[in-house]
C-alpha positions in Angstrom: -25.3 1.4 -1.9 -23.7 4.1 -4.4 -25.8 7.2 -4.7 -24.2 8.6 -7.4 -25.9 9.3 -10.7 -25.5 8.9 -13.8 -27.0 10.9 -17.5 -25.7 9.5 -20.2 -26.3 6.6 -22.6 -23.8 4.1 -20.6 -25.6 4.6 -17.6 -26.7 0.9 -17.5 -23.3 -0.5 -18.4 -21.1 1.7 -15.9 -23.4 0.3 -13.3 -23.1 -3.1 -14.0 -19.6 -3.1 -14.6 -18.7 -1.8 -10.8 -21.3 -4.3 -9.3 -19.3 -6.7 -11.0 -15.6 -5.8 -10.3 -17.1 -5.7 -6.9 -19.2 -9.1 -6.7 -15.4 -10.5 -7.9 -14.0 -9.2 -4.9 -12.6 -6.3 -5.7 -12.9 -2.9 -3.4 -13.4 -0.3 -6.1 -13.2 2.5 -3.7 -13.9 5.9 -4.8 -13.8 4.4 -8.6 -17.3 5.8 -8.9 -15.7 9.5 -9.0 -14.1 8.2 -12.2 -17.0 7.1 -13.6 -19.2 10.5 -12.9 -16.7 12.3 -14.7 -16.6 9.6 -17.9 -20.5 9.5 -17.8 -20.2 13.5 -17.9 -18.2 13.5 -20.8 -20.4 11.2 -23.0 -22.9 13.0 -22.2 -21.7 16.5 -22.9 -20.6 15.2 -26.4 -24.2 13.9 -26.5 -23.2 10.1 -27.5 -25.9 8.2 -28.9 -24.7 4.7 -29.1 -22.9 2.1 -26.8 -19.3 1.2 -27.7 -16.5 3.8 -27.0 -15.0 5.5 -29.5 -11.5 6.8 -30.8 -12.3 10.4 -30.5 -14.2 9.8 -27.3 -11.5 7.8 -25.4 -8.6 9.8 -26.7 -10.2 12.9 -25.1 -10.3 11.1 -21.8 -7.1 10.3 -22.1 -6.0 14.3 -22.5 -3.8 15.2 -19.5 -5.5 17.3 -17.4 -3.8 20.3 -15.3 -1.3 19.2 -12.4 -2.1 15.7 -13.3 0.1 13.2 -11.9 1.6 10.4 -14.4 0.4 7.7 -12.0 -3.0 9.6 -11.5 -3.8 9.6 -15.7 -2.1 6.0 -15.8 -5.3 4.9 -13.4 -7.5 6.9 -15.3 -6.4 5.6 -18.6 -6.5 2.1 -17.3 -10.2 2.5 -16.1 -11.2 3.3 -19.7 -9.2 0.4 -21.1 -11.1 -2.2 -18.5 -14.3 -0.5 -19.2 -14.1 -0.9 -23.2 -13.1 -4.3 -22.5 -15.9 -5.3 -20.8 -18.6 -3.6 -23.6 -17.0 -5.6 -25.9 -17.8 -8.7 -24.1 -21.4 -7.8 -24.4 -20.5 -7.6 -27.9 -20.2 -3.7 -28.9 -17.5 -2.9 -30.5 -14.9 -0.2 -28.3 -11.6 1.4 -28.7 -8.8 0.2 -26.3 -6.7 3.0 -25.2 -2.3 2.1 -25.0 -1.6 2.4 -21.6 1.6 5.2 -21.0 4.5 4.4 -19.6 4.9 5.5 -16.2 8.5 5.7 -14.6 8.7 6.1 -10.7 11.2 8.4 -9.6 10.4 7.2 -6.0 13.0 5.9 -3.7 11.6 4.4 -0.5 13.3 6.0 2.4 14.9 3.1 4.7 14.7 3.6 8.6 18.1 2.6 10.2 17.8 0.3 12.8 18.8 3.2 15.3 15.6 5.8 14.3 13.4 2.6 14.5 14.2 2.6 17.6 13.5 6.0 18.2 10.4 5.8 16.2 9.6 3.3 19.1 11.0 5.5 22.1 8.9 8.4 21.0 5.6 6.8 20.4 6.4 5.1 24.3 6.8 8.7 25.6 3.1 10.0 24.2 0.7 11.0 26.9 -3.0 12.2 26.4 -5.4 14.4 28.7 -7.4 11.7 31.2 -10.5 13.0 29.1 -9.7 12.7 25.8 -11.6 9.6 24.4 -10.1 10.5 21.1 -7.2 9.9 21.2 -4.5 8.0 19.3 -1.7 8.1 21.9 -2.6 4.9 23.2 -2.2 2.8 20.5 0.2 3.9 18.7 3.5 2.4 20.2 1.7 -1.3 19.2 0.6 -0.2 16.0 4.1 1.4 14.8 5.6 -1.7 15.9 3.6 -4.2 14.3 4.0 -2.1 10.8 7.5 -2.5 11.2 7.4 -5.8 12.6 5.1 -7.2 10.2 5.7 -4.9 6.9 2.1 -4.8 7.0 -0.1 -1.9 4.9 -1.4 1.2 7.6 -4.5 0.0 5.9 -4.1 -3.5 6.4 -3.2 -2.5 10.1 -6.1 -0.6 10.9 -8.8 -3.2 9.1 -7.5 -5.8 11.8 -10.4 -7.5 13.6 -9.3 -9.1 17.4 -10.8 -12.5 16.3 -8.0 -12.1 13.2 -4.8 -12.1 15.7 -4.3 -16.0 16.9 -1.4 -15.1 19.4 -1.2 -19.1 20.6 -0.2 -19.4 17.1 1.5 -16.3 16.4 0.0 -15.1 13.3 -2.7 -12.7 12.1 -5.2 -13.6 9.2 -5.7 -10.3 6.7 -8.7 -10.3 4.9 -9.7 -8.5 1.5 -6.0 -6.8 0.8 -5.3 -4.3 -1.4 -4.7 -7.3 -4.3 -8.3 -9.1 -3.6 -7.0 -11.8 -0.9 -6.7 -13.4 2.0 -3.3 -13.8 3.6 -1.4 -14.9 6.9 1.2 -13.7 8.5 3.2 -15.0 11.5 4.6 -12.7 13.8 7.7 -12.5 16.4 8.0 -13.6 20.0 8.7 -9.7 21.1 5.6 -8.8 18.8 3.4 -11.4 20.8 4.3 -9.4 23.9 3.6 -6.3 22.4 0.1 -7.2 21.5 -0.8 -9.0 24.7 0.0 -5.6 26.2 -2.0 -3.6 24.0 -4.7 -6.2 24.5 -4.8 -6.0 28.2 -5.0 -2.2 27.9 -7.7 -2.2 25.3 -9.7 -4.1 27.2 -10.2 -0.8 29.9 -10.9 1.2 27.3 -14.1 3.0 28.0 -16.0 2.4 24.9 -19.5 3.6 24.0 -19.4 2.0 20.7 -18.9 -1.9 20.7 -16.5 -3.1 17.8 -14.4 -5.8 17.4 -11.3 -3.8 15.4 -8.1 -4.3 17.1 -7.2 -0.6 16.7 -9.9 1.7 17.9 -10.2 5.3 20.4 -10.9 4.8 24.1 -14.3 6.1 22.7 -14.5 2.5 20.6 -14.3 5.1 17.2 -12.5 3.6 14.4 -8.7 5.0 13.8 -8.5 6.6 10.1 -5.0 6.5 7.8 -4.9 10.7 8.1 -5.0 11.0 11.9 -2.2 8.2 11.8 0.1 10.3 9.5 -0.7 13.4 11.5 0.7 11.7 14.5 3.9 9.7 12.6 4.8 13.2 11.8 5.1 14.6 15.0 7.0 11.4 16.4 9.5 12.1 13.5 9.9 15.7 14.8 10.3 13.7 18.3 12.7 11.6 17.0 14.8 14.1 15.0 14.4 12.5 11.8 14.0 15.1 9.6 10.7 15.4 7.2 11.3 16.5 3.4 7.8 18.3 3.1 4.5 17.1 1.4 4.9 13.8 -0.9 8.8 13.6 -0.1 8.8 11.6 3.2 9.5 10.0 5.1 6.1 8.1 5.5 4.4 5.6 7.7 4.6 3.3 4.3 8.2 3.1 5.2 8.2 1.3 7.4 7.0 -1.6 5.5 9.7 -0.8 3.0 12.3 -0.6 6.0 10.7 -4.1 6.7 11.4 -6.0 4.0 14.6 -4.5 3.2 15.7 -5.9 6.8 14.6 -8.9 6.1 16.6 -9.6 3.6 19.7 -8.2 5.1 19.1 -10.5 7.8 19.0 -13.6 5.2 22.0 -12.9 3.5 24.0 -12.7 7.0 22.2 -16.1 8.4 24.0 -17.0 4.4 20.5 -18.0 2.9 19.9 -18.1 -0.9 18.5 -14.5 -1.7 17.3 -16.1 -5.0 14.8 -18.5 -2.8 14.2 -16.2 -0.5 12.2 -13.7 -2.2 9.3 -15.5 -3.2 8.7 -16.6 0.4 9.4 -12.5 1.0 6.4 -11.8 -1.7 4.2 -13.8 -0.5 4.6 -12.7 2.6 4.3 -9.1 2.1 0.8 -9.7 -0.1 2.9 -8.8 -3.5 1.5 -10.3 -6.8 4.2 -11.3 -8.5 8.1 -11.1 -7.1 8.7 -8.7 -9.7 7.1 -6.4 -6.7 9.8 -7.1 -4.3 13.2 -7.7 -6.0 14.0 -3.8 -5.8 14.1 -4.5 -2.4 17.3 -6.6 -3.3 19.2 -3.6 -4.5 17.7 -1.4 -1.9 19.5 -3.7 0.6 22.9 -3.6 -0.8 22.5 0.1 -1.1 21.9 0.1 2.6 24.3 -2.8 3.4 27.5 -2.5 1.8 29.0 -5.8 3.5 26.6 -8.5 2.4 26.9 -7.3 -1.4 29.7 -9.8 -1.6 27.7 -12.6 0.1 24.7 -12.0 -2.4 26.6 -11.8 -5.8 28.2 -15.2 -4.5 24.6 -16.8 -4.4 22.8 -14.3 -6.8 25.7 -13.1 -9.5 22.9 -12.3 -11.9 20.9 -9.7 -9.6 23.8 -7.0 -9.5 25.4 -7.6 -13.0 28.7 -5.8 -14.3 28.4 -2.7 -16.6 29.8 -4.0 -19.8 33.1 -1.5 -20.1 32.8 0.5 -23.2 35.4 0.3 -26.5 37.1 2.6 -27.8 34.9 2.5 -30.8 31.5 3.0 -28.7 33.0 6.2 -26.9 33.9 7.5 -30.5 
């Protein structure tokens, strides 16, 4: 139940309109803040009438100070949905163009050597006998299912016990980040791993019941900041160094190191890449495979060797650069 207010004349319509993004199934987390602040600034400029306008949404869409591109981008596209949606109720609305956004990212891929001292680190934890609190004991199952899986931390740490059908080696994932439902089978040396963590969760002394696979001794749920706080120091433990704040490495890499070990691994077993990635984007939850092909290049970049295998069965995903003329370099 949101207890957030709001004072201005689309009051009515900003309400409805999250009940029903969220009646569709979608989460809408902390979208609310974004609709304070849009409700604040119709009602500073003391609109009187329902339907956005030009000179209202283009002052929403002014860049604000230290705003990220991705940051406005959402912002932008919030407006855009929500003028949508009043003109479905039939008042007329300005549609704000969307700005281009290009990502300078470039996921950081584990080698298969700090994975495993990701893994040897994580083993090596060790908590005080009376700290309930603690993440220590979880952790070595956790990291290896992310990598094992190329699951989301979030996805991870929303994982009920009756979700994980080890007879049948796959988990169920319920409301994902794209609105779905999706499963996802799982390894022999995975199964292990979770039987393990199973059998020690289950002398867990915990004061609060809950069915969550991942939870404290204490039976308190595990939180995506405590995790990171933790990956760091098994980073430090397993002298892979960090770049500082928003550079990485992050946990999220290891879904990234995931998939793009996946593929390598296709490629050398001599499977058709080109097939391969939709059963890769499914997998991994992505809505279209338009998603996942950069994984593609991300593996050759890694793995030298199988470039020629690929470009024998996928030519068309690393194409030549024409060679200039003499009259295009004049």
């Amino acid at each position: 139940m949101s207890t957030i207010n709001y004072y201005s004349v689309y009051k009515p319509f900003i309400e409805e309109f999250v009940t029903l993004k969220r009646n569709l199934g979608y989460k809408y987390i902390n979208i609310e803040y974004a609709f304070m602040q849009l409700d604040r600034l119709a009602y500073d400029r003391e609109e009187t009438s329902i339907g956005i306008s030009k000179e209202l949404c283009e002052q929403w869409c002014i860049r604000r100070p230290n705003e990220s591109d991705k940051t406005r981008y959402n912002r932008i596209q919030i407006m855009r949905q929500f003028s949508s949606f009043l003109m479905t109720l039939n008042y007329q609305s300005y549609l704000p163009a969307l700005p281009k956004v290009k990502s300078t990212h470039t996921p950081y891929i584990y080698t298969k050597e700090e994975i495993a001292a990701i893994f040897t680190t994580s083993d090596q934890l060790s908590a005080k006998t009376t700290c309930y609190n603690s993440m220590v004991l979880i952790l070595p199952a956790l990291f290896r299912l992310l990598y094992g899986t190329g699951l989301r931390i979030g996805e991870a740490l929303a994982l009920s016990c009756k979700d994980v059908h080890l007879d049948e080696k796959y988990i169920v994932l319920r409301d994902t980040k794209n609105g779905t439902d999706r499963m996802v089978p799982f390894s022999d040396s995975l199964t292990q791993v979770i039987v393990e963590y199973l059998d020690c969760r289950k002398r867990f002394p915990m004061v609060r019941k809950t069915d969550l696979l991942f939870v404290h001794p204490n039976g308190d749920c595990c939180y995506n900041h405590r995790t990171y706080q933790w990956f760091r120091k098994i980073l430090h433990g397993a002298g892979i160094p960090h770049k500082g704040k928003h550079q990485g490495p992050h946990i999220h890499d290891l879904r990234h190191t995931f998939s793009v070990h996946s593929l390598a691994k296709m490629a050398e077993d001599g499977l058709d890449l080109y097939y391969s990635l939709p059963v890769l984007s499914t997998y991994l939850g992505h809505k279209s495979i338009a998603s996942t092909d950069g994984y593609v290049r991300l593996t050759a970049d890694m793995y030298p060797s199988i470039i020629a295998k690929v470009n024998n069965m996928c030519p068309y995903l690393f194409p030549e650069t024409p060679k200039q003329t003499s009259h295009e370099n004049s």
